[in-house]
N, C-alpha and C positions, 0 to 999 in steps of 0.2 A: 569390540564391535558387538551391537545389538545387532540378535538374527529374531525375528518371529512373523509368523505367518496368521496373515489378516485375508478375511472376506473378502471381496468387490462386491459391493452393493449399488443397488439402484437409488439416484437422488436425482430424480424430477425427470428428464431427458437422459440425466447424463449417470456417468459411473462414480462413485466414491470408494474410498478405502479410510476407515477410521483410525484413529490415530489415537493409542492409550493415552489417561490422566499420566499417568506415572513417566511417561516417557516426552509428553509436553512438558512435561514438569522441570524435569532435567535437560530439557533443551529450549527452553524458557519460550516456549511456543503458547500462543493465545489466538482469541476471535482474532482475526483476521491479519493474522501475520502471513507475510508472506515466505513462498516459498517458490524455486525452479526445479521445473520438471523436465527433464533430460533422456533424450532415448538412443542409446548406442547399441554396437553389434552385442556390449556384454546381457545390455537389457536396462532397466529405468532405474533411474537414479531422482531420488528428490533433495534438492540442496535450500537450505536455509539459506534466506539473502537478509545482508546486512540491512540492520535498523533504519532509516533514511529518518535525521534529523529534520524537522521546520527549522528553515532560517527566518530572523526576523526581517521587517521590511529596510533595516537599516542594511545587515548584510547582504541582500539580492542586491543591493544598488551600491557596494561597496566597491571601489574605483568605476562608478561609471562618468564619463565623459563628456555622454550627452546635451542636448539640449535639454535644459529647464523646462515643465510645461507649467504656464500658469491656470490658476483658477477662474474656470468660465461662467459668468454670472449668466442665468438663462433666464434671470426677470422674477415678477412675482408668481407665485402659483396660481394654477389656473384649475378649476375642475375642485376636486377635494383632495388635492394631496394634501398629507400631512408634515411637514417639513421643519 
């Protein structure tokens, strides 16, 4: 167990606490990973949550059922789009 004792600083409105190079490092933390913040009777807890994959557009739609939608032709362009 990592013990050490960090500032609370001020960022914008709200509070922060930094977090050493050395110890993202080894908990493979970056911009904007996320993390849960937890408050019990013992006091805050911050938990690393798991990585959340992109599925491709084949998997979201992998066993669906559904109706089929088809492609709606809305005519020629009007105006300047560029199409």
């Amino acid at each position: 167990m990592i013990c050490m004792e960090q500032k609370i600083t001020k960022w914008g409105n709200s509070l922060a606490v930094r977090l050493p190079k050395h110890l993202c490092d080894d908990l493979d933390l970056s911009n904007g990973s996320t993390v849960d913040i937890r408050k019990s009777d013992d006091g805050l807890s911050i938990i690393i949550t798991a990585k959340k994959e992109r599925k491709t557009i084949d998997e979201l739609f992998e066993g669906y059922d559904g109706p089929k939608l088809k492609e709606v032709d809305f005519g020629e362009p009007e105006g300047r789009e560029v199409w």
